[in-house]
N, C-alpha and C positions, 0 to 999 in steps of 0.2 A: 438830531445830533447837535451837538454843544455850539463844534464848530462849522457850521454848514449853514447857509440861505441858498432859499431858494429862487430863484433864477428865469424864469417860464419854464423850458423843459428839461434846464440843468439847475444844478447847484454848485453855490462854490464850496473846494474843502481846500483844506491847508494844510501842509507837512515841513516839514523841516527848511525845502527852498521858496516855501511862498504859497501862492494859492493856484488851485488849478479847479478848470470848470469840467464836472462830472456829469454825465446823464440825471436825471433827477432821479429816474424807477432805478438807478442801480446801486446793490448792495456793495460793491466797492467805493475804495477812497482812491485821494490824491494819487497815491503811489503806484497803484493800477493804472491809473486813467495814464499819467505820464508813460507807463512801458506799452500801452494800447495805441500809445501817441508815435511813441521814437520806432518802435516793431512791427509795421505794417510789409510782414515779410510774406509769411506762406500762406495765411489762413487757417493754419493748424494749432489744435488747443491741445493741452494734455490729455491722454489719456483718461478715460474714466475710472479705473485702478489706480494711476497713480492722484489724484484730486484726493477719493478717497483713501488712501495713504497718510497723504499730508495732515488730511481731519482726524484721523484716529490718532494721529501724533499731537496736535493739538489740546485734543479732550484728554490723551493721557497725562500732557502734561500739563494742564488745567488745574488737574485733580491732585498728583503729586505736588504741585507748586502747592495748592492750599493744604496740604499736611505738613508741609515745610514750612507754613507761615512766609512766602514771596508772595502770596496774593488772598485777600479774605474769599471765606466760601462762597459766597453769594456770588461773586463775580465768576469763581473755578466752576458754580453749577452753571451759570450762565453761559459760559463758555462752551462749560463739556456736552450744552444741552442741545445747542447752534453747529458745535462740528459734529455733532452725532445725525441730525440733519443735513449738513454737507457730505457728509460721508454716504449716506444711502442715497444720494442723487438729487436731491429736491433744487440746489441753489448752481448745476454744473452752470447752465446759464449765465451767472456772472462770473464764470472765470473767463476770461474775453483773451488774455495775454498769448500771445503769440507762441510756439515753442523757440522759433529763432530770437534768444534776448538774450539778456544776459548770463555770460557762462556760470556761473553759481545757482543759477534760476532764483537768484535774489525777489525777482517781480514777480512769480508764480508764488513765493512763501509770501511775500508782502501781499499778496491779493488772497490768499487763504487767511491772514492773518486777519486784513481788511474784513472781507465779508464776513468772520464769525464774529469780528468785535462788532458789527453792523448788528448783526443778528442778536447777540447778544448782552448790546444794550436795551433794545426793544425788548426784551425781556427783564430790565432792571425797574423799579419805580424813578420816576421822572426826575431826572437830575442827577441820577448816579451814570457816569458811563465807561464801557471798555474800550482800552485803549487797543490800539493796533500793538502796536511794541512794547508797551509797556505791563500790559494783561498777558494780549493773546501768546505774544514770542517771548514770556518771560523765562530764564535760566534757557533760552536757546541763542541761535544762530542760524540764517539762513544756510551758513556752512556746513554744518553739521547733521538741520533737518531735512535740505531738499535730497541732499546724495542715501538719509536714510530711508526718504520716502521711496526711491527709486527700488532702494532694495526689499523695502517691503510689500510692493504692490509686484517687483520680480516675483520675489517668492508665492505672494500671492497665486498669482497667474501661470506658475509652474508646476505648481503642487495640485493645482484645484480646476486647472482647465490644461494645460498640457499631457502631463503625465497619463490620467485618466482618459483624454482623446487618443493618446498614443498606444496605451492599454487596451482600449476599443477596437481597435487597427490591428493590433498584432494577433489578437483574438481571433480576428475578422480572415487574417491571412493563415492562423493554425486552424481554424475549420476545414479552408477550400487545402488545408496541404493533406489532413485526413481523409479528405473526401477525395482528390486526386493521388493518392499514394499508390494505386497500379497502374498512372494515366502513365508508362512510361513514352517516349520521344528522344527527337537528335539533342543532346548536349551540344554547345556552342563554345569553340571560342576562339576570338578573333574575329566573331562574326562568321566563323569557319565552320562545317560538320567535324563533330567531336564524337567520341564514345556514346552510350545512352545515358539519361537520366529517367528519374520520373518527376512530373509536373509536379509533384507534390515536395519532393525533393530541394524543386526551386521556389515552392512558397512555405516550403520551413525555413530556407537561406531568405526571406524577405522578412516572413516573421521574426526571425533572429534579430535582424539588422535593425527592426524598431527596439527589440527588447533591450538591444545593448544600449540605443539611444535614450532608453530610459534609464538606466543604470549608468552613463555618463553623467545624466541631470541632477542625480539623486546624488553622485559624487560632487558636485558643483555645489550644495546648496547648503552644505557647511558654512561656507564662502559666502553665498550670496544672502545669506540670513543675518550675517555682521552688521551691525549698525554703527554708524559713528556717533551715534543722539550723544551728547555731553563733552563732545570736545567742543562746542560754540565755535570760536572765530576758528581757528588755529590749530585745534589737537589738544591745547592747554586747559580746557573746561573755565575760561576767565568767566566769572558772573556767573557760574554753576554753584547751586549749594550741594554740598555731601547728602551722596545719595542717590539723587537726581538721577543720575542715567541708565544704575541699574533698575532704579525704581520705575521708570518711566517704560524703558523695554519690556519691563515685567509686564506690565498694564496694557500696552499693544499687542504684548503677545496674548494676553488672555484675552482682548479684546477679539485680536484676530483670525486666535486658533494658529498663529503658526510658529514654527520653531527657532524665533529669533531671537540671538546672543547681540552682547556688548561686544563691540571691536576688541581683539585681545589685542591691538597697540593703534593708539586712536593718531598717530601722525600717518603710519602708512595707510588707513583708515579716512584720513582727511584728506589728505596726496595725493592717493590713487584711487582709483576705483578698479583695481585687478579683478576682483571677483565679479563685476558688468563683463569684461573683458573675458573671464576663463566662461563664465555660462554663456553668453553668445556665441562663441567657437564651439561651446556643446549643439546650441541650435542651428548651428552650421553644418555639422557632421551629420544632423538628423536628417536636414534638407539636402545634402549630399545623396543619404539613404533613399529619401522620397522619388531623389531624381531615377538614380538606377531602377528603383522600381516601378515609377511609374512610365519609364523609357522601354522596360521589358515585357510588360502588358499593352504597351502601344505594337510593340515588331510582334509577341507574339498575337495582337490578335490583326494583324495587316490583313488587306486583302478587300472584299470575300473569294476574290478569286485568284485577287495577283500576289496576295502578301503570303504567308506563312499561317496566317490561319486555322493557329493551335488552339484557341480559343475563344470563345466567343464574349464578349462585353456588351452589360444591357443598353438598349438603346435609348436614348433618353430624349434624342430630340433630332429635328432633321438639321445635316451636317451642309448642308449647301443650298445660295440662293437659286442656281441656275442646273445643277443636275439632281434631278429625281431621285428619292430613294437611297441618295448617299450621308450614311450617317459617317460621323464621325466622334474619335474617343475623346471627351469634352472632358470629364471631370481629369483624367490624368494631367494632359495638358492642362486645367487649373494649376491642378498640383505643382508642374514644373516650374511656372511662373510664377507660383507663393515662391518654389526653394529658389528662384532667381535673383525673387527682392530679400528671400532671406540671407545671403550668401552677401549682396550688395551691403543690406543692413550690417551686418557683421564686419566689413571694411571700414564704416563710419563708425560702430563702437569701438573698433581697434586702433581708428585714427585720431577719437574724441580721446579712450585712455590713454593716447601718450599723450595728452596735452596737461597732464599733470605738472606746476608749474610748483614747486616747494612745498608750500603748504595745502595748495589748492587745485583741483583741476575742474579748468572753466571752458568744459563742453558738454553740462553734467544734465540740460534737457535734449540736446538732438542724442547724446547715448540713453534716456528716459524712451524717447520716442521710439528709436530704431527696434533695441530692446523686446519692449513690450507691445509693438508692434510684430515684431518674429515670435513672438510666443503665440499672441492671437491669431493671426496667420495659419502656423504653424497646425495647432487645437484645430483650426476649422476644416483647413485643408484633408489632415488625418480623418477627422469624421467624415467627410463625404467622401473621402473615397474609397472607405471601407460600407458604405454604407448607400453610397450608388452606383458603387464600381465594385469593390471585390464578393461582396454577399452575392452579387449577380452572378459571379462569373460563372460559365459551363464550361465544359472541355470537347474539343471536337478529337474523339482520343482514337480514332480511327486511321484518321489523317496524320496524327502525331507520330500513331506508331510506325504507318507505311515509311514516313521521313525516316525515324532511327531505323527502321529493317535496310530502305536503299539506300542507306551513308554510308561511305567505306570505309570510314572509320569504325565499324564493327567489326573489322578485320583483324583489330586489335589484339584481341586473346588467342589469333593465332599464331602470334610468334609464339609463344612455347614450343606449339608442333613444326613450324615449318619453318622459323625465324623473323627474323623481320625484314629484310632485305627480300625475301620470296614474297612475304605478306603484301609488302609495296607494289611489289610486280600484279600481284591477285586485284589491290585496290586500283592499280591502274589499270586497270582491264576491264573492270568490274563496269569506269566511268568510261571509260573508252567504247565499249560493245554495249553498255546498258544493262549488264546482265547485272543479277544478284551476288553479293558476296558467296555465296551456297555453290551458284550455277558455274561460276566460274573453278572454283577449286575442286567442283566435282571434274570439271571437263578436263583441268589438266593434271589429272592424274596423282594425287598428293595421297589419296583412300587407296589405288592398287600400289603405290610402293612405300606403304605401308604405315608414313607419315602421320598419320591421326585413323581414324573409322569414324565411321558414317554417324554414329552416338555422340562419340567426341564432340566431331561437327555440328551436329544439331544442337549439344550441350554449352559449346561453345557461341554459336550465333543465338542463343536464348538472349534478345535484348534486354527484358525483364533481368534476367540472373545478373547481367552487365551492370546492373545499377547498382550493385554492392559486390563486397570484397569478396 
């Protein structure tokens, strides 16, 4: 490099306030090294979606800048040659930069900028070099490309690994709802004996509850495919040439196969970030879903002796260091504890977009992190526990149905014949003496004065029939 010596095992580089000493093997400059310096917060780097993001925005705008004459070809190939490398994983290693920095993720685009113009003068003949800001960031703004990288490694990660894992799942819970659809059993609720259902009944109502959380996301992602690429500082596209942003989107998106537009109004686009805000509250309602579900596969398969023990879940490992033989439901509990941190995450993307400050909002990497951290999450948790939890599942449909026959909540279809104030009377008896709903209404009399027959009766306590209208 033009401007660098070297140092024993650094070098010096220089930026605009002076010179700062760099590791010597590393492909970053000045600007890195200083936010590696002042951000010694969590230990946590960008995602590896969003890195690659930022590089695909790079090379597209590489390329676009040299048809536009901002920059000659040789430099735009060099460029586009070094973030196309960045982008498939080769250089994640020198992104060193903290996520906790500064709120426009200024030091994370300065350090993508760094390492491909690093990269990419090594690929120039000796004496020509790229600049950090003057090549790599030209016609941009850290303003405008970090909040678009965000959005494009979301949509990434939603299209391509959620959806799909979530699709997986729902599959996974409409087989065991065909295959349980005459496991009938006691409905619940309140935690209370309810009418009957069938098992299958309640994992159509889970499969549902993903399908919609897929069709929340797939609503979101109008939204979150918006990019701000060409408003630069402000929304104003200053230092933009004509053209630039739809051109530039164009080439990401063919780059990246995915369905992303220009901001239709680049100030609320620059200001906000709503659409991090409305898809994370989508990834919340999924992990809402995940919880019920996977809390109802916990109670129903309790036990083996003392719980409810409707069902059985594969075992996958021993549940305890000090009693024998006791397993317990692992993968679900996974699952609770993704939708925990997902739920937490979704609080800090909610608290990061109101931190929209006029033109700018400067909490634009911990909602990168949170984000796209609830997507991946999200994707993994969905596959395993369709895939070591519900594929498994069996029904113990024996035990299921003796519960709905001695709940006295089947007493239900007898008000028509007897009312419901008598009915109550039969159901408290039924718990009172232990008998069956049958044993009771035969004994006192309701078939000799005339109230129903014996067919009725029988037709009526069908727990089966009870499960539909």
């Amino acid at each position: 490099m033009n401007d660098s010596e070297q140092a024993g095992d650094f070098r010096i580089e220089h930026d605009s306030m002076g010179e700062v000493r760099v590791p010597a093997h590393a492909k970053w400059r000045a600007q890195t090294q200083r936010a590696v310096e002042n951000f010694p917060v969590s230990g946590q780097r960008l995602e590896r979606a969003h890195i690659e993001a930022l590089a695909r925005i790079k090379a597209a705008a590489a390329r676009v800048n040299a048809g536009l004459g901002v920059i000659d070809g040789d430099r735009a190939e060099a460029i586009a040659s070094a973030a196309e490398e960045v982008a498939k994983g080769r250089w994640d290693a020198h992104f060193p930069v903290d996520v906790f920095q500064t709120g426009s993720g200024t030091s994370s685009n300065m350090n993508t900028n760094e390492v491909i113009a690093t990269l990419a003068t090594e690929r120039l003949p000796e004496g020509r070099e790229v600049h950090p800001n003057d090549h790599v960031n030209a016609s941009q703004s850290s303003n405008d490309v970090f909040p678009s990288s965000i959005h494009i490694a979301a949509t990434g990660a939603v299209t391509r690994d959620l959806v799909p894992a979530l699709e997986h799942l729902a599959a996974s819970l409409e087989r065991k709802s065909a295959e349980f659809a005459k496991v009938v059993k006691s409905g619940r609720t309140h935690l209370m004996d309810a009418t009957p259902v069938t098992l299958g009944q309640e994992f159509g109502g889970y499969a549902a509850q993903v399908r919609y959380g897929i069709e929340r996301l797939r609503a979101a992602l109008p939204r979150l495919a918006e990019l701000p690429l060409g408003g630069t500082a402000v929304g104003t596209g200053i230092n933009t040439p004509a053209g630039f942003s739809a051109a530039v989107i164009a080439e990401v998106a063919r780059t990246t196969g995915l369905p992303l537009t220009e901001a239709r109004d680049h100030f609320e686009a620059q200001g906000a970030r709503d659409g991090l805000v409305e898809t994370s509250g989508q990834l919340r309602t999924i992990a809402v879903s995940l919880t019920k579900i996977a809390n109802d596969l916990r109670w129903m398969a309790s036990g083996p002796r003392t719980g409810l023990a409707e069902i059985n879940l594969p075992d996958l490992q021993p549940g305890s260091s000090i009693m024998p033989g006791k397993v317990n439901p692992v993968i679900p509990e996974a699952v609770l504890m993704v939708a925990a941190q997902v739920t937490g995450n979704d609080t800090t993307v909610a608290v990061a977009g109101a931190a929209g400050n006029f033109e700018l909002n400067v909490m634009l990497p911990v909602m990168a992190k949170n984000l796209l951290e609830s997507v991946r999450l999200l994707a993994n948790a969905s596959r395993l526990l369709a895939d070591r939890t519900v594929d498994g599942i069996t029904a113990n449909a024996e035990r299921a149905r003796e519960y709905a026959e001695s709940s006295p909540s089947v007493v239900t279809p007898l008000n028509k014949y007897i009312g419901y104030e008598e009915a109550a009377k039969v159901a408290k008896r039924s718990l009172a003496e232990r008998k069956t709903i049958r044993e009771v209404v035969l004994e006192s009399g309701y078939v000799e004065r005339g109230d129903l027959t014996v067919e009725q009766l029988d037709e009526a306590l069908d727990v089966l029939r009870m499960t539909h209208p």
